[in-house]
N, C-alpha and C positions, 0 to 999 in steps of 0.2 A: 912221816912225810910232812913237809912244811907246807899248809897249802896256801901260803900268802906264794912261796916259787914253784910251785907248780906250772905248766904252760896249758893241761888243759886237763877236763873234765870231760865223763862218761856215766851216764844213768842209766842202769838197768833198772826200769820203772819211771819213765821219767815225766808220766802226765797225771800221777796222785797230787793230789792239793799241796802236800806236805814239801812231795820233791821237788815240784814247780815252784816252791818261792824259791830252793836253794837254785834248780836254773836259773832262774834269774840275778838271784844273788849273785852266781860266780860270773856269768855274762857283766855283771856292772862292774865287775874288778878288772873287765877287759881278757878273763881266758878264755878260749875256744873249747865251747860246749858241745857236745853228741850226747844222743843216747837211745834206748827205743823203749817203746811202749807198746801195750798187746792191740791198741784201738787209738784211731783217730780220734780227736775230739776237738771243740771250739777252746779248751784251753792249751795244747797242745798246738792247736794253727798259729796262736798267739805268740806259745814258745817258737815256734819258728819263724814269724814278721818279726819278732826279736832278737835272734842273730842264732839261736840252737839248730842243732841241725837233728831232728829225732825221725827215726824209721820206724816201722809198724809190721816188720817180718823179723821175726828170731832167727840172724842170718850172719856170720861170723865176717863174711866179704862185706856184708852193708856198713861197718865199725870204719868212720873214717881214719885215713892212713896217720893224723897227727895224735888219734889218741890209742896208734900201736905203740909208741913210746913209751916203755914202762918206769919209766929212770923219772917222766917228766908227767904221768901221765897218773890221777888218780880216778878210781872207779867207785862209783854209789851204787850202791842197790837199796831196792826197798824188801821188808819182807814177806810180801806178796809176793815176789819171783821164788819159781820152784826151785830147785838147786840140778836142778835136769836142764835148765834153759842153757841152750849153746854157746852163749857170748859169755855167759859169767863162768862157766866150763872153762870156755878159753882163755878167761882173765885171772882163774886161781891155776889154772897146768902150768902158767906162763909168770910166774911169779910177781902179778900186778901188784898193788896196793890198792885193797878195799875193802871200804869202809860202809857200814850202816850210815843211813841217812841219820838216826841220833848221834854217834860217834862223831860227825861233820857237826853237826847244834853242839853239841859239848864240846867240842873245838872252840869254837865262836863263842861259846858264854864264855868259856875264859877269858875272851878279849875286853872284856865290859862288864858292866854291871846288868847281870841278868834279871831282868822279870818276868818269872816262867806263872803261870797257870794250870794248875793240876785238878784233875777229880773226874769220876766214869761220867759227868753232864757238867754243861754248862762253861766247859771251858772254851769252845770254840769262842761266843759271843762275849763273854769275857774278858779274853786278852783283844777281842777286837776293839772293846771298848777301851781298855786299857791300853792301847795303843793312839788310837781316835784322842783321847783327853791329854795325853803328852804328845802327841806329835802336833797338835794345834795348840800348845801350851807352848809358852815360852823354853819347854824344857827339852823338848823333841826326845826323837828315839828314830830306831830300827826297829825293823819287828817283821816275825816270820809267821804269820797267819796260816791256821788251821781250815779257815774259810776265805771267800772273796769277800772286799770290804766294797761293801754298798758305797762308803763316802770316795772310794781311792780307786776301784776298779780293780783289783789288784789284790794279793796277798802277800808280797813284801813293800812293807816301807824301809827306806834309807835316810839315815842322817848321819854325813860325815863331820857333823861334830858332837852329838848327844853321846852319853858314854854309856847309857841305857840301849837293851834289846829285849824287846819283849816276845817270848815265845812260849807254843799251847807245848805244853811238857805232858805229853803223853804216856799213859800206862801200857798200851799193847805191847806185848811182847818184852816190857819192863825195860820199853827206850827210854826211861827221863832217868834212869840210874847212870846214864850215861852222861847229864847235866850239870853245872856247876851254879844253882839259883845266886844270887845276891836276894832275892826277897821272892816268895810263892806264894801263894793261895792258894789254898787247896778246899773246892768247893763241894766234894762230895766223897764218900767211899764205898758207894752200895756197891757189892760185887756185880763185875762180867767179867768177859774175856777168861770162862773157866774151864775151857778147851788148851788155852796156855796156864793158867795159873791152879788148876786143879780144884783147891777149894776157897772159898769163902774168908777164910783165915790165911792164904799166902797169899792173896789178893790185897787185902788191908797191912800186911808185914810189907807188902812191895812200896806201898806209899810213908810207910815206917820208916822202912831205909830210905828213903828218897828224903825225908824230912833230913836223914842226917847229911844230907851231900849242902848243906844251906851255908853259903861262909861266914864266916866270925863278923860281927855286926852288921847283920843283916836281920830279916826277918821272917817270921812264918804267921800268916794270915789264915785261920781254920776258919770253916762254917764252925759255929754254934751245934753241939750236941752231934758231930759226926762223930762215927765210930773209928778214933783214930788217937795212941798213944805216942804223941811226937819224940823224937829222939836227935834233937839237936844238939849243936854243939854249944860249949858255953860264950857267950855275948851274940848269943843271937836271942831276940824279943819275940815272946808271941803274942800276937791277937787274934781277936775272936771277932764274926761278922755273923749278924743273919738280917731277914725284913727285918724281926719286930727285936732283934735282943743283941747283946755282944758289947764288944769296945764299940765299933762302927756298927749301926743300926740306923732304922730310917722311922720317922716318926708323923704324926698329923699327913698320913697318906692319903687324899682324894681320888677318886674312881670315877670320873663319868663323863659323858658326851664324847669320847671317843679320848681323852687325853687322863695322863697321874702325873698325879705334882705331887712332890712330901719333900721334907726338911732330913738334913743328913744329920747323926748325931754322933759328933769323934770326940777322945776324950778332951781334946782342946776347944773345941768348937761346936757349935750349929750352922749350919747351912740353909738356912730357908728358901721354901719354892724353887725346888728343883722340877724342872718340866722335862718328861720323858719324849728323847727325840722318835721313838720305838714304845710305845707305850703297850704295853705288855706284864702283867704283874710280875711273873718270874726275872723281867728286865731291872723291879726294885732290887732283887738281892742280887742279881749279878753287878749289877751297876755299883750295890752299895761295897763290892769287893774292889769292882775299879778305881773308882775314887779315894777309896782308903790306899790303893799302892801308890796311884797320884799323887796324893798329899804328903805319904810320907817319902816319896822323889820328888819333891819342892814345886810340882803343880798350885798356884794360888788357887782359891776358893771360886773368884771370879770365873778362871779358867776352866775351871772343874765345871762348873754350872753352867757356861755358855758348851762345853765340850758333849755334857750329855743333852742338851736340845739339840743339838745338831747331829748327835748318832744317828746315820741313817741304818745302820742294821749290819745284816751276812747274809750272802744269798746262800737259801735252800735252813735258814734260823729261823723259824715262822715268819717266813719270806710271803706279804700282801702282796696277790694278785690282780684280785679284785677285792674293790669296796666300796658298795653302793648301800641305799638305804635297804634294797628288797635283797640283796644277795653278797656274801665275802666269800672268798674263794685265799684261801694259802699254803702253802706248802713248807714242811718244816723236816730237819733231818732225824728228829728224833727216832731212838731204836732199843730205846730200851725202855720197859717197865715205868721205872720212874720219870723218866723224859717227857714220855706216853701223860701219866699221870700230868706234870706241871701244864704239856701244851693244852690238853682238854678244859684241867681246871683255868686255865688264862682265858681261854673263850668263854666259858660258862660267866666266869666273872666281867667279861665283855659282852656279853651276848645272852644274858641270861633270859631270854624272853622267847630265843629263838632255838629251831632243831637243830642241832648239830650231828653233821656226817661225816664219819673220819674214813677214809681208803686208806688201811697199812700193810705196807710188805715186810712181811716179817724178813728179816738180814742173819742168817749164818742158820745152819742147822744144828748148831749144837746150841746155838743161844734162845733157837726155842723150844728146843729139850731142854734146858734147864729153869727158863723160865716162862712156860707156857700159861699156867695158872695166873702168873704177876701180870702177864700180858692181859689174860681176859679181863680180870679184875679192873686194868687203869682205862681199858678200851669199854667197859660198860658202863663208864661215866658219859659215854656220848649215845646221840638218841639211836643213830644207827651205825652199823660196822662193818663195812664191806675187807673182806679180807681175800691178798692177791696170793699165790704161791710164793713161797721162800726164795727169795736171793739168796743162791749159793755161796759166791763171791768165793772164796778161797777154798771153798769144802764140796767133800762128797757128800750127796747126798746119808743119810740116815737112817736106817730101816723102822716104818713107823713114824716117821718124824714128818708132819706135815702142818699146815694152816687148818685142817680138820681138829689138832688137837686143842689153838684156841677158839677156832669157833663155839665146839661141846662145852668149854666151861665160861664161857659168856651168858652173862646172867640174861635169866629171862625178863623177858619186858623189850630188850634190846633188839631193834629190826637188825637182824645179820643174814650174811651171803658169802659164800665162798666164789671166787669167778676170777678166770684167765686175765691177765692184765692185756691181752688183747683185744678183750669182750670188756676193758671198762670205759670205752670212752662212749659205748652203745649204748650200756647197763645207764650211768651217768646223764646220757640223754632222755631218759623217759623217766628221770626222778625231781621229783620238787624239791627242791636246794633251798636253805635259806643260809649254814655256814658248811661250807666245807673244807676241810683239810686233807690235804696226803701227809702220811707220815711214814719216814723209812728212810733207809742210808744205802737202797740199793738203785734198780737204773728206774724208779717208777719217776724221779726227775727229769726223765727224757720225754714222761708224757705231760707235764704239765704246760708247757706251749701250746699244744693241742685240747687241754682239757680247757684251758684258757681264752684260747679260741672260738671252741663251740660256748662256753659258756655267754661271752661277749654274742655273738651270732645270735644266739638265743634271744 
């Protein structure tokens, strides 16, 4: 199906981060959007002040009558929809056309020169930065954000004249094989997602092949010492990034009084005093990935350096709620092991004088059955550790598998507590705070307005 002649559009899932920028996307080409979602939300009200029409019952009569047209009519799903839900039942008996929300991005990167963003961390803030320094660059772009961008409100940008799109090319469910990059980074390869990928080693082959989908003169940008044997085609270039080492590396870094500055180091050039508009250590290497795709898409130096002071960030990316002298309060999406690890060590290196208390919800029960050990381990870097019950999110529960199992191997020394995420805004109240953080990809971001609140109150 052509979907520049299509007349409308149907999302089975339509209020995920991911599917919401493509709602919008197809609403700005002018076709008539539908689709439903399991829950209301404040980004879904949005998609609807915007012209989509989405409902919140699994109801085959709720499917507006212009997108029963199967000739003119194509359907998204995400895969988070069970293959039991009614409407998408009725859209494969019925001989619709549908498509994965990656199959539609892999569409679209053929239109353009893609700059996709890969690896199990760090690519949300990445391509948002990478987005942020071209689209305020003389060079602009598109771009289909994995999170909200602090500076645009928003997770798609439009430019109808940049030939550049920048998109977070995701490994779940091995969507980014569905991709056509002109140039990737790829920022990491520690395994997850091994409820789909099984082990360890087809987890890292999924980003293998994903290296070979990269087109002829184009490029692949690796972290430094990731475990990863690229498999491109020939006249594609590679380089290497990290903070301290690489082709692009960042050099004479400053830390303090609440701001980092360091000089960029690419084989052509130096960039001096770069000021971090999100000052955040982990923001050096993501940043130093950004800029390296910028520059080699004709971003000038200038632009680059005014682009990152002015990042203002991702909501729910070690998203500042509060920040006073006596108390910080943020909230961050991280949910895996390593994540875990970078967001603690970033406060310690900001914060090092003070207690820090992280509240995490562990996300998926098989992700912490596989990795319940690597969880305590990156959570015993902070002074105390309140941990909530597992987000389910797409799974059954697991026999044995609970937030019990990293509480036991959280090292000692460490204040911890297991407790109902309905008992944390009480628990929270009668403790002396000087940093806190929530960490998790599940609904514990529904309480931080509230935890926010009482803390302000306080």
């Amino acid at each position: 199906m052509d979907v520049e002649n299509i007349n409308s559009v149907y999302f089975v899932g339509a209020g995920g981060i991911g599917m919401s920028a493509l709602v919008r996307y197809f609403l700005s080409k002018g076709k008539k959007v539908a689709g439903y979602d399991r829950t209301e939300t404040e980004l879904t009200k949005e998609l609807n002040k915007e012209g989509a029409e989405i409902h919140y019952e699994d109801s085959v009569s709720m499917i507006p009558a212009y997108c029963m047209d199967k000739q003119n009519t194509l359907v998204i799903l995400t895969p988070a929809v069970p293959d039991t839900h009614s409407e998408l039942q009725y859209f494969r008996n019925n001989g619709f056309e549908i498509q994965k929300r990656a199959q539609v991005l892999g569409t679209i990167t053929r239109s353009g020169k893609a700059l996709c963003v890969a690896g199990t961390h760090g690519k949300t803030t990445t391509s948002a930065m990478l987005a942020h320094l071209l689209y305020q660059s003389h060079v602009g772009c598109t771009a289909f954000l994995g999170g909200i961008s602090k500076n645009y409100h928003t997770n798609l940008l439009l430019s109808h004249k940049s030939p550049y799109i920048v998109i977070e090319a995701d490994e779940f469910d091995r969507s980014f094989h569905w991709l056509s990059p002109y140039m990737t980074a790829i920022t990491s390869t520690d395994p997850d997602h091994l409820d789909i990928y099984g082990t360890a080693e087809a987890y890292v082959e999924s980003f293998e092949k994903y290296t070979s989908l990269i087109k002829q003169g184009g490029c692949l940008l690796m972290r430094e010492g990731i475990n990863l044997q690229p498999n491109v085609k020939d006249g594609v270039k590679i380089y290497t990034y990290s903070r301290e080492k690489g082709d692009y590396h960042a050099e004479n870094i400053r830390i303090g009084g609440g701001e980092i500055v360091f000089d960029l180091v690419t084989p052509e050039m130096r960039i001096v005093d770069i000021k971090m508009g999100v000052p955040i250590s982990i923001n050096i290497e993501n940043g130093v990935a950004a800029m390296a795709l910028s520059l080699l898409n004709g971003a000038t130096p200038e632009e680059v350096k005014q682009g990152m002071e002015s990042f203002k960030g991702v909501d729910r990316r070690f998203d500042s709620k509060i920040k006073t002298d006596s108390l910080v309060f943020l909230s961050d999406y991280a949910h895996h092991p390593s994540e875990i690890k970078q967001s603690i060590s970033s406060l310690r290196e900001l914060y090092n004088d003070k207690k820090i208390t992280v509240v995490f919800q562990p996300h998926l029960y098989s992700r912490t059955n596989d990795f319940y050990k690597e969880f305590a381990d990156s959570l015993s870097l902070a002074d105390e550790v309140i941990l909530l019950d597992i987000y389910p999110a797409r799974e059954l529960p697991i026999a044995g598998v609970t937030s019990q199992l990293i509480y036991d191997h959280l090292q000692s020394g460490t204040i911890k507590s297991v407790i109902n995420k309905e008992e944390l805004l009480a628990v929270l109240k009668e403790k002396s705070l000087e940093v806190l953080i929530t960490l998790g990809a599940g609904d514990i971001e529904d309480y931080v307005p509230a935890i926010t609140q009482m803390l302000e109150e306080r």
